[in-house]
N, C-alpha and C positions, 0 to 999 in steps of 0.2 A: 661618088669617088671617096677613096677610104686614105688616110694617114695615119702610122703610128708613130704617137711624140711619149719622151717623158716627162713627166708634169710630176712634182710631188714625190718624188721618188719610185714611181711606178709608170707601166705605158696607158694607151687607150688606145681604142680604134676610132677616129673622127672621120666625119665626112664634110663636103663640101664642096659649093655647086659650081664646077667648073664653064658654068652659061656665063656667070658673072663677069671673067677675067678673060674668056678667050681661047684659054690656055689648054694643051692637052697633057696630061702626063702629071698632073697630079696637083695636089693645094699648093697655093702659093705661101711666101711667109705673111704676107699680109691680108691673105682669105679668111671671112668669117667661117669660123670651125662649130660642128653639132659633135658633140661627146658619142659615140654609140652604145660604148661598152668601157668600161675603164677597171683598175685595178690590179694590173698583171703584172707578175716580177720579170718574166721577160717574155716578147714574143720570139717566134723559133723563125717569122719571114714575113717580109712584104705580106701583107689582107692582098686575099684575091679576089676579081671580081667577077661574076661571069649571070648578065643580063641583069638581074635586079638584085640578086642577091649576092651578098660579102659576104667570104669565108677566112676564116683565121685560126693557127693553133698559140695560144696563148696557158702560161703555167698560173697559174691563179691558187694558192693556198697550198702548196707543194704538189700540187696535182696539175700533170697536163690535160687538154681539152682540146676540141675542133668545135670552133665556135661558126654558125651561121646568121648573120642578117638579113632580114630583109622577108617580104612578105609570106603570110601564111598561106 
């Protein structure tokens, strides 16, 4: 599962294992968070998820991107 926070004055994409809390629909505020990808002045929506892999378009260096996680 994927959240975008801003930390530092930039976003990330984190994840976090929704087994732990229960919970459907996303990290809690008190969920241990994994960084995936960090550094973006803004993202453009919600990381999308679809089976293993996270998708995001995030603007990183004045340059937009589609950024994908998750296995090769």
């Amino acid at each position: 599962m994927s959240a975008k926070e801003l930390s530092r004055g930039s976003y990330g994409i984190y994840m976090c294992d929704l087994s732990k809390n229960g919970q459907n629909g996303g990290c809690l505020a008190g969920d241990e968070k994994v960084l995936l990808s960090g550094g973006y002045k803004s993202l453009s929506s919600p990381p999308s998820i679809s089976g293993d892999r996270i998708v995001w378009a995030g603007l990183k260096e004045d340059t937009w991107g589609i950024y994908v996680y998750g296995p090769d």
